[in-house]
C-alpha positions as CSV (number, residue, x, y, z in Angstrom):
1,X,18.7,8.6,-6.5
2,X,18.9,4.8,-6.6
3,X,21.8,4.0,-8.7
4,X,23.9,0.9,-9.4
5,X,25.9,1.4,-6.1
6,X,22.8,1.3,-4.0
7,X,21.9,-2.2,-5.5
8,X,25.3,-4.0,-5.3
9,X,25.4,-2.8,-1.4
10,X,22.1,-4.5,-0.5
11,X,22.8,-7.7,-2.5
12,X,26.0,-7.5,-0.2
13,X,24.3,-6.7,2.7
14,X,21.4,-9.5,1.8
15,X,24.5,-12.4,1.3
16,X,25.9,-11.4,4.4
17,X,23.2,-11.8,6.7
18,X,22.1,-15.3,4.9
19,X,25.1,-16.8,4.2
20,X,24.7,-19.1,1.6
21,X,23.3,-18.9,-2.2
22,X,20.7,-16.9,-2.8
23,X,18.2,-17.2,-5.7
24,X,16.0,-14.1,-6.5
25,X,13.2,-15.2,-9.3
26,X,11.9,-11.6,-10.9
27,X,7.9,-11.5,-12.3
28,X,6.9,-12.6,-15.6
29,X,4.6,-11.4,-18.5
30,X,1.2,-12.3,-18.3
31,X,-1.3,-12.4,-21.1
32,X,-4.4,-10.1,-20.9
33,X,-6.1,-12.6,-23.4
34,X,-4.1,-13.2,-26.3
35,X,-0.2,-14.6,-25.8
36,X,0.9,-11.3,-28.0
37,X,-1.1,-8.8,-25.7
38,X,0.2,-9.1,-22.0
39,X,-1.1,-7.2,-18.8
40,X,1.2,-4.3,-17.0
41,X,3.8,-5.3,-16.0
42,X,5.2,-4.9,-12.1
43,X,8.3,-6.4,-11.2
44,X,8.4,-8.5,-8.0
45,X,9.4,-6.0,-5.1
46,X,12.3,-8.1,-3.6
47,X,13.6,-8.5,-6.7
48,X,13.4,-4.6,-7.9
49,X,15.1,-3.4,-4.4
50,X,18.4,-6.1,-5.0
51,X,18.3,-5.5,-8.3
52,X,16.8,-2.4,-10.2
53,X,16.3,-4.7,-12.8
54,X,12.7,-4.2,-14.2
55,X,13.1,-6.4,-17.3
56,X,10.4,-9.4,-17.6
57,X,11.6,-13.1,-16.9
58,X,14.4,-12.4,-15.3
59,X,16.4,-13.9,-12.1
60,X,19.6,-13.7,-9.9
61,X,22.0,-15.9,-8.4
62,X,23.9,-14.3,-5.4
63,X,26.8,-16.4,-4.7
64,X,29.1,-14.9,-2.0
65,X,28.2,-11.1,-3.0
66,X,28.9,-11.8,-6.4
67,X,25.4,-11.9,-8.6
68,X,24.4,-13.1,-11.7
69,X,21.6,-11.7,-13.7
70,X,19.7,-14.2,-15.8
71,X,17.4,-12.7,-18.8
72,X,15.7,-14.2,-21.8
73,X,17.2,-14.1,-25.1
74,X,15.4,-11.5,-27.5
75,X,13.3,-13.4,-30.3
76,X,15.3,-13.5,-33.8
77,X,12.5,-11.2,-35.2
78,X,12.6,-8.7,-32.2
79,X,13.9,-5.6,-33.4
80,X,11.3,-6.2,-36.1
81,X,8.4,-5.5,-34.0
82,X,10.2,-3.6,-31.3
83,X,13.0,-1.6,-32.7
84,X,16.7,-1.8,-31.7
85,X,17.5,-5.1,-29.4
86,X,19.6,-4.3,-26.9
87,X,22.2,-7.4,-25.7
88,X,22.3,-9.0,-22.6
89,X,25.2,-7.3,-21.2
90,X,24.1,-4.1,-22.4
91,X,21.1,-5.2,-20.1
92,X,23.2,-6.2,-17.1
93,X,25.3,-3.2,-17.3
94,X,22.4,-0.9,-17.0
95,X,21.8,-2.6,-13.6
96,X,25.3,-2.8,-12.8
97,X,25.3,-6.1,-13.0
98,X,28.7,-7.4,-15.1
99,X,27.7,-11.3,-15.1
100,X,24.6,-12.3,-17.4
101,X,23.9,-15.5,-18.6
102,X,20.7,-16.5,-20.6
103,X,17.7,-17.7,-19.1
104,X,18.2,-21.0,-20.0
105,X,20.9,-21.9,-18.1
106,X,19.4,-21.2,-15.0
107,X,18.3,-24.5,-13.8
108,X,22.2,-25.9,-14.9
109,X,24.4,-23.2,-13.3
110,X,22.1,-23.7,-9.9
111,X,23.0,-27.3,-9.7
112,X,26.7,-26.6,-9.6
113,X,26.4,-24.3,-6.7
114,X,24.5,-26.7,-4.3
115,X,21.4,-25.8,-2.4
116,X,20.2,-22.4,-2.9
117,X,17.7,-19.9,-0.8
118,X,15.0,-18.7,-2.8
119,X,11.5,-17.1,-2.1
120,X,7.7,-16.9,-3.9
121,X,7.2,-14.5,-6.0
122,X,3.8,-13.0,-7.4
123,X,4.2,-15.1,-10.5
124,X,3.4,-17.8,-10.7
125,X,5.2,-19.9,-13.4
126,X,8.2,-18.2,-12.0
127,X,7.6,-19.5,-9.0
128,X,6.8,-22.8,-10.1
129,X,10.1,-22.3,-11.8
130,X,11.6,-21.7,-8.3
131,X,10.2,-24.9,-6.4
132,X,11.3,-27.0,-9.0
133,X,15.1,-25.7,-8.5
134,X,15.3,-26.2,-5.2
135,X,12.6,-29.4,-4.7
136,X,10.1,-27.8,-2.3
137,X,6.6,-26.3,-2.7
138,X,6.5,-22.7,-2.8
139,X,3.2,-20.7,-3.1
140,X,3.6,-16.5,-2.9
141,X,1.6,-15.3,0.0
142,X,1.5,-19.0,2.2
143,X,4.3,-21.0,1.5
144,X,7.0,-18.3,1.4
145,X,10.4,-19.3,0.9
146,X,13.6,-20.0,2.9
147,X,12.8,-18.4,6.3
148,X,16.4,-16.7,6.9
149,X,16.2,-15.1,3.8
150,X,12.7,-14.0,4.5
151,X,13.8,-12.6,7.5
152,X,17.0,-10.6,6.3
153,X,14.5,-9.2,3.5
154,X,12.0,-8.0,6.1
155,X,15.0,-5.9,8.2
156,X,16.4,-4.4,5.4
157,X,13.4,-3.9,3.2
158,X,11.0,-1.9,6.7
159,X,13.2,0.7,6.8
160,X,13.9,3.3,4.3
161,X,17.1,5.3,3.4
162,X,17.1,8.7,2.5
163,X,17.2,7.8,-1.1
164,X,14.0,5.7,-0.9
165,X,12.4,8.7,0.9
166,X,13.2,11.1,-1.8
167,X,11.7,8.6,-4.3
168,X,8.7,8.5,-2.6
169,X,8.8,12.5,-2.0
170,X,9.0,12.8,-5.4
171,X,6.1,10.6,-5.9
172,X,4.0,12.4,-3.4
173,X,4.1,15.6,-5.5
174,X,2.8,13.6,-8.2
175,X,0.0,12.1,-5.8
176,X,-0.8,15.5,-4.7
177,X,-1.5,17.3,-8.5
178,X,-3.2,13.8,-9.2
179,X,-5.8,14.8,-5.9
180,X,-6.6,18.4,-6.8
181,X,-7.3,17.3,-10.8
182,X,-9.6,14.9,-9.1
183,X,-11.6,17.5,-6.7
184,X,-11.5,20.3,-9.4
185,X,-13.5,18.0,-11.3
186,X,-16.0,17.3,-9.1
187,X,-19.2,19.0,-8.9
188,X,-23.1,17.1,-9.5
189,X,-23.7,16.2,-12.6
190,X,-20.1,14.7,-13.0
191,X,-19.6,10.8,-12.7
192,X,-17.4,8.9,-10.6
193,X,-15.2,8.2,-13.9
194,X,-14.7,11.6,-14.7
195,X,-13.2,12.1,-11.0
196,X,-11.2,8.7,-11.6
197,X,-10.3,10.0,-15.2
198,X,-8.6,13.0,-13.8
199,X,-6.7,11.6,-11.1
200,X,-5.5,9.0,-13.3
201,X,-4.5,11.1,-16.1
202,X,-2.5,13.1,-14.2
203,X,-0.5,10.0,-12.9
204,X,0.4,9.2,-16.9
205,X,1.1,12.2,-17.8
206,X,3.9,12.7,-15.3
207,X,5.5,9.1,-16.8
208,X,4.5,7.0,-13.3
209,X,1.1,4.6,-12.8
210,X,-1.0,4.4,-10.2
211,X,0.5,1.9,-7.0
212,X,-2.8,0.3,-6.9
213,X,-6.5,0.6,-8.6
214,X,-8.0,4.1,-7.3
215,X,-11.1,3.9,-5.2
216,X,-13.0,6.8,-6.6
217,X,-16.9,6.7,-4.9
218,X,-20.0,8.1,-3.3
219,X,-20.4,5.4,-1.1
220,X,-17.3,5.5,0.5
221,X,-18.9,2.9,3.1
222,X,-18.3,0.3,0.8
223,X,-14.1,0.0,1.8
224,X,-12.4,-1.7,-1.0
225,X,-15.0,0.1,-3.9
226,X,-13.1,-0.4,-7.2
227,X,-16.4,0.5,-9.4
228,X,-17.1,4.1,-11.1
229,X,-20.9,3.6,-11.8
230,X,-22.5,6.6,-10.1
231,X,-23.6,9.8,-10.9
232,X,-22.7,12.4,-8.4
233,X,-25.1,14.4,-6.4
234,X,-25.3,17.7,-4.3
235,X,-25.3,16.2,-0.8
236,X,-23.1,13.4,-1.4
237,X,-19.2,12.9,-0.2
238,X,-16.4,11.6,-2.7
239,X,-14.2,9.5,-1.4
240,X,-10.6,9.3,-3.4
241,X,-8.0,6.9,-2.4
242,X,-5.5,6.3,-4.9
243,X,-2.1,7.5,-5.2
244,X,1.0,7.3,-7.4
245,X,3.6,4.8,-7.9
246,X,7.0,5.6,-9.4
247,X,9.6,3.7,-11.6
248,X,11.3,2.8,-9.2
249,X,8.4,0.3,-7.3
250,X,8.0,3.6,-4.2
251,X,4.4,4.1,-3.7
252,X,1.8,6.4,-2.4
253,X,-1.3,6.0,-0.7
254,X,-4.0,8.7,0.3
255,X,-7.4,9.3,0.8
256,X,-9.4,12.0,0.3
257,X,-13.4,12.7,1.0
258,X,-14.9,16.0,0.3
259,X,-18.1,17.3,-0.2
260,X,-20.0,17.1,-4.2
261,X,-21.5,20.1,-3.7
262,X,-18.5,22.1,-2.4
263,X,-20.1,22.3,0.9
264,X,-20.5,20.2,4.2
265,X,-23.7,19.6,5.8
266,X,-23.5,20.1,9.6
267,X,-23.6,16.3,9.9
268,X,-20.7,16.1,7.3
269,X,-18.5,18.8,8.8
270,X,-19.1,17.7,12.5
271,X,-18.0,14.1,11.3
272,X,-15.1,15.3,8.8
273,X,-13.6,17.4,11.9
274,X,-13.7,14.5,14.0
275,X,-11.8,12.1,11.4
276,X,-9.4,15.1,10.8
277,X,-9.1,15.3,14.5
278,X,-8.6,11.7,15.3
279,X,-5.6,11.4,11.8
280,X,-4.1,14.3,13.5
281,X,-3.5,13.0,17.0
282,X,-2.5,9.4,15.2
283,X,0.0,11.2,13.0
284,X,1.7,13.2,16.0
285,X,2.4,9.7,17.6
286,X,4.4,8.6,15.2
287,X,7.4,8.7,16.4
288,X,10.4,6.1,17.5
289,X,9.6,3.7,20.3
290,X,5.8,4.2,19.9
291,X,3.8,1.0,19.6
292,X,2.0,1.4,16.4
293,X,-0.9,-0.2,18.1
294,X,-0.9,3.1,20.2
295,X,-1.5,5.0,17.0
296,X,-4.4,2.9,16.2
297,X,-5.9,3.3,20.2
298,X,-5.1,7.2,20.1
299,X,-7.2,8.1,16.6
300,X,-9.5,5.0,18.2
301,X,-10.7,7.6,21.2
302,X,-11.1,10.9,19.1
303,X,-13.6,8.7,17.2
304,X,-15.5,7.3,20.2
305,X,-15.4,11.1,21.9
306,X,-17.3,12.0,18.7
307,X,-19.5,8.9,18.5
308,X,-20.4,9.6,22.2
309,X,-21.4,13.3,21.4
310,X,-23.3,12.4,18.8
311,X,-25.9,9.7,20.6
312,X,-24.2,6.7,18.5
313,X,-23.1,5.1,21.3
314,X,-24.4,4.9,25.3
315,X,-21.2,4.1,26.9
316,X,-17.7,6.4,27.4
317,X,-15.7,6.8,24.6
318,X,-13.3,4.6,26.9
319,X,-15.5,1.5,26.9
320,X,-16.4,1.9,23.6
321,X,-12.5,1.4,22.6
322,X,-12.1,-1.1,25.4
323,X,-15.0,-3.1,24.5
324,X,-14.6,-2.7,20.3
325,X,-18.0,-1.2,20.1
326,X,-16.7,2.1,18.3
327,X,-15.4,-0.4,15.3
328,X,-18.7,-0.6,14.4
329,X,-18.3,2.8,12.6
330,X,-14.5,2.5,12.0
331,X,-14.4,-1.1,11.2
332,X,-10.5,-1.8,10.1
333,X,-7.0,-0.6,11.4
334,X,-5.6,2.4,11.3
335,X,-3.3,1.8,8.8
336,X,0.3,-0.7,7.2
337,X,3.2,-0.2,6.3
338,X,4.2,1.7,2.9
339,X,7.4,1.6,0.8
340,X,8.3,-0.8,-2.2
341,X,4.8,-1.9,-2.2
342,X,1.4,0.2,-1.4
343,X,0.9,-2.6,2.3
344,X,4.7,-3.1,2.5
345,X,5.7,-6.7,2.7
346,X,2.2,-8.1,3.7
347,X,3.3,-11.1,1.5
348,X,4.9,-12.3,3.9
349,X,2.1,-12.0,6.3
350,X,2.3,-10.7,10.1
351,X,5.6,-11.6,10.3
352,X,6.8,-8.8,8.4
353,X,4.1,-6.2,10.9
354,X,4.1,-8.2,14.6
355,X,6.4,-9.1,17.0
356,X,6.8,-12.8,17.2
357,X,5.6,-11.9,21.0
358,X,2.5,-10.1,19.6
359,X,-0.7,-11.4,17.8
360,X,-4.2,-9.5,16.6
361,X,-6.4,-9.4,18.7
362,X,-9.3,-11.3,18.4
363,X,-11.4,-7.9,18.9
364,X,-13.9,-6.8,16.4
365,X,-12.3,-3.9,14.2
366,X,-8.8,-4.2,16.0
367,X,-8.4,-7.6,14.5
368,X,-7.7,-6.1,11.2
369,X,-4.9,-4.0,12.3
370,X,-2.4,-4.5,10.1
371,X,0.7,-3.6,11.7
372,X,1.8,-3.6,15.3
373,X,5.6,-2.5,15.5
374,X,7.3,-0.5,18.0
375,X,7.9,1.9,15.2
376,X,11.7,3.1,14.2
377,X,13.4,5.8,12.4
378,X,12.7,5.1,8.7
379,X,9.8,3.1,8.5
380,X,7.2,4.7,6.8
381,X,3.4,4.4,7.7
382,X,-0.2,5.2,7.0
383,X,-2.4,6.6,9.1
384,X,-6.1,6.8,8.4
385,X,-9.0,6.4,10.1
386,X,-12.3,6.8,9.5
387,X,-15.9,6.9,9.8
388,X,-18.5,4.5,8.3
389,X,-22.2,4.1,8.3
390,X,-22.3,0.6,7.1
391,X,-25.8,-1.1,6.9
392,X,-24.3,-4.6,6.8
393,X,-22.6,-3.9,10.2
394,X,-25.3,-2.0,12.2
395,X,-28.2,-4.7,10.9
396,X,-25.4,-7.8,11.8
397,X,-27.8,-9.8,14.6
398,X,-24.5,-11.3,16.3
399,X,-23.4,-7.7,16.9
400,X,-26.5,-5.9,17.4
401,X,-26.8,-8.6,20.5
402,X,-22.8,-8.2,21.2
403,X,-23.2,-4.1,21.7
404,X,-27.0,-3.4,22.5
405,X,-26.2,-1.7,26.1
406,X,-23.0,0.4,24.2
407,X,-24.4,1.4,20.8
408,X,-27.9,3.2,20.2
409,X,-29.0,0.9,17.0
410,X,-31.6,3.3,15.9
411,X,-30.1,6.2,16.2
412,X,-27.0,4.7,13.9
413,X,-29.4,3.6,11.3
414,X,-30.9,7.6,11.4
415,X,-27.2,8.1,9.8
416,X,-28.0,5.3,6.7
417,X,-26.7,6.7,3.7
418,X,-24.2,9.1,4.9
419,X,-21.4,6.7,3.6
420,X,-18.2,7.5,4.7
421,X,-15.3,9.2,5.1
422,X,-11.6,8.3,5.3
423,X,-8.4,11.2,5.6
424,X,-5.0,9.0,5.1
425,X,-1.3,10.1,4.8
426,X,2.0,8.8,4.4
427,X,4.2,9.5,7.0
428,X,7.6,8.6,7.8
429,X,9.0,7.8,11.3
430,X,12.2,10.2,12.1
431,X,14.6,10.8,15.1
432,X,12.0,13.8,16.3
433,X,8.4,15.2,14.4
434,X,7.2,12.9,12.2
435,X,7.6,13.7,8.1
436,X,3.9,13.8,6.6
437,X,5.3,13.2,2.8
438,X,1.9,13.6,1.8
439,X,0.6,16.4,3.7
440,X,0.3,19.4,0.7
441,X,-2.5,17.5,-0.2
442,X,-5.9,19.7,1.2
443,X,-7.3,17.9,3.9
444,X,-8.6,21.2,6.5
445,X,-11.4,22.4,5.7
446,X,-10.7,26.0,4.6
447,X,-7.9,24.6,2.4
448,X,-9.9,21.9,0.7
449,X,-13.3,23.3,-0.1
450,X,-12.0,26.1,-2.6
451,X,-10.4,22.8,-4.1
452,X,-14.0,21.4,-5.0
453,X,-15.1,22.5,-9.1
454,X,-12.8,25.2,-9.3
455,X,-11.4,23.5,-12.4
């Protein structure tokens, strides 16, 4: 459980490894349209993990261990809209926080202390807010913040505690009901939003929301689809990758891809078992010491074996992951980090992923590998590959020229309208076997096809 305790010993930890003043700035409300009807609300990760404060507006000064939590005052007319007002100690001691001040005295308290760390946060105002306390530009995503800080966030935020664990355990279960509503209401006929209506609603039901927007769709080629605009049809695959976020911030992310009809064409099945194949050599990897990139090359080669039997490709499955060739049917990386946020601290760019002695590589497909850590007990990572038959890659002139004596262009383009198919977990990095959290979840074949309609 992550209680009071737990906060007050990272904001410790945090001042510790800085060593000076520390200003957190938490998310604000946004409107939707008009100023009385705001969007849902997430509060900033950083913020959430020293803080457990998920209250709009707010912000922290950590002085020497000791914090103080800064909120807006309640409107004179609140409880008339919103019921009984709480006060702002009342607020502070639900955090564990004894010392609140109002809002409004933020900029004034901060000048008696002296020059201050701070850090971007997804807001904007509130980061505007920020750069104008400490007299430098700060934009969230470029422009980042104090760089000590930023680094003393990264170590303590990459690995997890067995508390953060269980909250993402929890989660999973969650994740995993939210799956099999989805597949039990798939069958032709259906739509994609009746597949994305029942994954979500189980998600709000159980009192959590979803850690990012679900990509529920037959052309699961199409990587980042966020549109539910086709009817589905007996020889198609759904592709589901959504998953569960809880109160507490601790997300999930997993894909599915299973059959419409309920059954796998031979193509289908011959490609499904080699994604399945290719997660499960990635996953048994993951363990301390292992160069994440070595995930990405392992599940890279149990693609290419099946490319090669499969005419796609001309070369070995070797120089097809040598050469980048086989990222023309599993164009992106393997997977990111996963904890507080669904791609763990990738605000903070490849800083928070690589080595400072490691850069991408400049390699089609590989170049989008998201994370390349020797990986440590505690971290928690997502592996998924897949395969893709992408027009706008295998009719791309530069790369048809780059791979013509590797990969069998017609023969790909024999496989246009397949779409594709992804198979990710979450799994967590331990002193021996890795910990699938999210591996109840069907993914074999014989478990996940009595899945499909049954509902």
């Amino acid at each position: 459980m992550l209680t009071p305790a737990l906060h007050a010993a990272r904001r410790a930890e945090l001042s510790k490894r800085v060593g000076a003043p520390i200003l957190l700035m938490g998310n604000g409300r946004r409107s939707r349209n008009l100023p009385m009807s705001p969007l849902p609300f997430r509060q900033d990760s950083t913020f959430l993990y020293f803080t457990g404060c998920t209250r709009p507006d707010a912000a922290m000064l950590l002085v020497d261990g000791a914090a103080t939590l800064y909120l807006p005052e309640p409107p004179e007319d609140d409880a008339l809209w919103h019921g009984y007002v709480q006060t702002l100690e009342y607020m502070g001691a639900e955090v564990g926080i004894e010392t609140v001040r109002p809002q409004r005295d933020l900029e004034a308290d901060t000048a008696k202390i002296g020059p201050v760390c701070t850090i971007a946060v997804p807001d904007l105002a509130q980061t505007q807010r920020a750069s104008r306390i400490i007299g430098s530009e700060l934009s969230f995503g470029t422009e980042n913040g104090d760089d000590t800080l930023i680094d003393a966030i990264i170590q303590m935020r990459r690995t997890l505690s067995q508390e953060e664990l269980d909250e993402m355990r929890a989660t999973a279960k969650v994740t995993e009901a939210a799956h099999r509503a989805a597949m039990a209401a798939t069958q032709p006929g259906a739509h994609e939003r009746d597949v994305a209506a029942a994954f979500e609603s189980v998600v709000a039901r159980a009192g959590l929301t979803t850690a990012y927007p679900s990509i529920v769709t037959v052309r699961g080629e199409v990587l980042h689809n966020f549109r539910y605009v086709n009817t589905l049809e007996s020889g198609q695959l759904m592709l589901l990758d959504g998953g569960a976020e809880a109160p507490s911030g601790y997300a999930t992310d997993v894909t599915r891809t299973w059959p419409v009809s309920g059954h796998f064409t031979p193509r289908q099945e011959a490609a499904y078992a080699a994604v399945l194949e290719s997660q499960r050599q990635g996953i048994d990897l993951v363990r301390p010491g292992i160069r994440y990139r070595e995930v990405h090359l392992r599940a890279s080669l149990v693609l290419a074996r099946f490319l090669a039997d499969e005419g796609l490709i001309r070369c070995s499955p070797e120089n097809a992951v040598e050469s980048g060739a086989h990222a023309l049917f599993f164009p992106h990386g393997v997977g990111h980090l996963i904890g507080l946020d669904v791609h763990d601290l990738e605000n903070f760019g490849d800083r928070a992923a690589y080595p400072p002695s490691r850069e991408r590589s400049p390699q089609f497909g590989t170049g989008y590998l998201r994370l390349d850590l020797d990986l440590e007990p505690g971290m928690v990572v997502t592996v998924e590959p897949g395969f893709y038959v992408v027009p706008a890659i295998l009719e791309d002139a530069t790369l048809r020229d780059r791979f013509a004596a590797q990969v069998d262009f017609e023969a790909a383009l024999d496989w246009a309208g397949f779409g594709g198919i992804r198979i990710e977990d979450d799994v967590a990095v331990t002193t021996g076997d890795p910990e699938v959290l999210t591996g109840a979840i069907p993914k074999a074949i014989d478990a996940l096809l009595p899945c499909i309609g049954c509902g």
